[in-house]
Residue, then its C-alpha position, 0 to 999 in steps of 0.5 A: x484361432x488358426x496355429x501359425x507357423x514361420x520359416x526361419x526368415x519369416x521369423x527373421x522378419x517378423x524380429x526385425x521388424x519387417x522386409x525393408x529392415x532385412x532390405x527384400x521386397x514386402x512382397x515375399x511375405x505376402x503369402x502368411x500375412x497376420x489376418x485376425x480371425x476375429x475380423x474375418x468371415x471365413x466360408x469352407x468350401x466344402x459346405x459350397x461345393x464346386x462346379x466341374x467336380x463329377x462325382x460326389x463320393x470321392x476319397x477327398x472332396x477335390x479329386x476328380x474321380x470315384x474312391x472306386x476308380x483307386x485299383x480300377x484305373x491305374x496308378x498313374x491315372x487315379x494319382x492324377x485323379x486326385x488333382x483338382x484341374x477344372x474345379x472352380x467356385x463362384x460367389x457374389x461379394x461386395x467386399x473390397x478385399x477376399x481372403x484365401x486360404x487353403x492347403x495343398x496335397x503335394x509338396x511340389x509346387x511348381x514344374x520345371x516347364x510351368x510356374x506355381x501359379x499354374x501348377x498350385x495357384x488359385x486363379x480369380x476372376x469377375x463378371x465387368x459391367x458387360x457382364x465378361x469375366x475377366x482376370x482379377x488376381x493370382x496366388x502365388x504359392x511357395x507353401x502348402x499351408x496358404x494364408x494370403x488376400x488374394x485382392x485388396x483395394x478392389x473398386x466398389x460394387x458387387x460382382x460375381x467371382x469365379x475361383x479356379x482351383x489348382x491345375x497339377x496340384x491337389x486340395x485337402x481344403x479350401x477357404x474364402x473370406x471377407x471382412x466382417x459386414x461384407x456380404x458374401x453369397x455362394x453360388x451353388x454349381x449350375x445345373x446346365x450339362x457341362x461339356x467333359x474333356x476328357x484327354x492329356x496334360x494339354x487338356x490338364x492344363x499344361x503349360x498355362x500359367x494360370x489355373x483360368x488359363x487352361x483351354x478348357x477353362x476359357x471354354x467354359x467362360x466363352x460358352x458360359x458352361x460348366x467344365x469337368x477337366x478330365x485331363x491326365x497328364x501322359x496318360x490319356x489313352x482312351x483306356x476301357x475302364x476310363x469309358x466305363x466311368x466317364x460313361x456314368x456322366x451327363x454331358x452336354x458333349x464329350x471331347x476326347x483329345x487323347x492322340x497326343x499320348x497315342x500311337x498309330x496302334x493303340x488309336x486303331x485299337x481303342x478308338x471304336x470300343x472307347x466310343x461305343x462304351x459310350x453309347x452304351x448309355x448315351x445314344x445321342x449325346x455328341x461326341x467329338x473326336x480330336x486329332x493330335x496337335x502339330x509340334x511346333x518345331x515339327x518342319x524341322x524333325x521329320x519323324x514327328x511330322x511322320x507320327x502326326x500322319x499315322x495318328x490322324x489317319x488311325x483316328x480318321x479310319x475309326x471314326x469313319x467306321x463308327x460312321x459306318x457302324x450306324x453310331x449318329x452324332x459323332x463329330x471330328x475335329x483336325x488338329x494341324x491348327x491348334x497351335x497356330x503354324x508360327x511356332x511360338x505357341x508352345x513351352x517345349x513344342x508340345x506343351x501349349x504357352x497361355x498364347x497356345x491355351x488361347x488358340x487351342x480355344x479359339x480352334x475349339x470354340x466354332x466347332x463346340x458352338x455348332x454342335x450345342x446348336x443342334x442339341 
């Protein structure tokens, strides 16, 4: 039996017999409801295993990187790695109500410019009768320790589910469960070849409010492929040691969308040994390079509309020089329209809304169709 742990207006409630005793909302106590562990077939993720985790020999299951990354990357970098940003599981059930629970890495669960539900939810969705996923339920976190269903009631038939794990947070572990006699069967990560992004908070997810809802996640239902999300918030910089293990992948493309946390210089100088690292071991795997995002409130802040200039003209320049360097199946993507041009895409200007999560994949879409066409 699982130890139980109350807040003191938890305990408040539980003496007084419930919320509307205390007058509030039962809602505020649906994240520690009193599940009975004898009515519950709970399944631990770690025995399942995730889709869109790229390494096996990690220091915690969900981080995204290598124990051998710790001190070959640096620290801003590996402590992002230990965020599960991309992560999902997904499972067939029948079951009318699924359980969670599971425990978060970081006290801080949510950020000034993006909600709980984004930063340490878990995000759940189900194939409909025409075989789409769509949305079914969020948690809503307020605690490191979870314990919550996180669908009740659902309508009868059995489905396969998708549960995408936390975006800036990470998981030391993970739960799902049904009521005893329902039926639940993991489904082990596809063995397609994913599509790796590799880039900066954008491509960590910042600011969706949801973890489903991070672009690179809506790609990977679109195109019906698995993901590996290797966002980094400020911190993609096309650095060496990064191609070094990103090199040790197998994708299906690589997409590197690193300009918004680059300057003029640094874009001139890494771009070229980035990529041909890469093609050290992949000589024709695609690979897309992606300019930097508008501001959305660009017309009115001159030198952000000068930065966005010297940043894709430095991409550019590099890129026709591997052009000219004989490196094959390089592709170029712009960014002016990754936000659309009416400025209501963004959190902060820079930082997509789940609007601006939308149009950044309906930009990236086309351009991911026609080169999985040729490969």
């Amino acid at each position: 039996m699982k130890t139980k742990y109350y807040s003191r207006r938890q305990f408040t409630f539980q003496l007084l017999g419930g919320a509307i005793t205390l007058g509030l909302s039962p809602a505020l106590f649906a994240q520690k409801p009193l599940i009975l562990e004898d009515e519950i077939d709970w399944y631990d993720v770690k025995e399942i295993g995730v889709e869109g985790k790229g390494w096996s020999n990690t220091q915690r299951y969900f981080d995204r990187f290598p124990s051998k990354a710790e001190g070959m990357v640096r620290d801003a970098v590996w402590d992002l790695s230990r965020h599960s940003a991309g992560m999902c599981l997904r499972f067939l059930s029948d079951s009318p109500n699924i359980y969670i629970r599971y425990n978060l890495f970081l006290e801080r669960l949510a950020m000034p410019h993006m909600p709980a539900t984004g930063v340490s939810g878990m995000d759940l969705y189900a194939n409909n009768h025409a075989g789409m996923d769509r949305w079914v339920s969020v948690v809503r976190p307020n605690n490191q320790e979870i314990e919550t269903a996180i669908a009740k009631g659902l309508s009868p038939g059995s489905r396969r589910y998708t549960l995408y794990l936390p975006l800036f947070n990470g998981v030391n572990s993970l739960e799902v469960g049904v009521p005893k006699g329902e039926s639940f069967k993991a489904l082990a990560p596809r063995k397609e070849k994913p599509i790796l992004f590799y880039g900066t908070s954008i491509m960590h997810g910042a600011c969706a409010s949801r973890p489903g809802m991070a672009f690179p996640a809506i790609l990977g239902r679109r195109l019906r492929r698995p993901t590996i999300n290797l966002g980094f918030s400020g911190n993609g910089r096309m650095e060496i040691e990064i191609a070094a293990l990103l090199a040790e992948q197998d994708p299906c493309v690589y997409v590197i969308d690193c300009l918004p946390n680059m300057n003029e210089m640094s874009i001139t100088d890494r771009t070229v040994p980035f990529v041909k690292k890469l093609r050290e071991t992949h000589e024709k795997t695609p690979i897309l390079l992606v300019e930097d995002r508008s501001f959305t409130n660009t017309s009115f802040f001159p030198n952000r509309k000068y930065r966005h200039q010297k940043s894709r003209a430095a991409l550019k320049k590099s890129y026709i020089e591997l052009i000219d360097a004989g490196l094959g199946n390089l592709y170029y993507m712009d960014g002016d329209h990754l936000l659309g041009h009416d400025g209501e895409a963004a959190t902060d200007g820079s930082h997509p809304s789940d609007l601006g999560m939308l149009r950044y994949a309906d930009a990236y879409e086309p351009v991911l169709r026609s080169i999985l066409k040729q490969f």
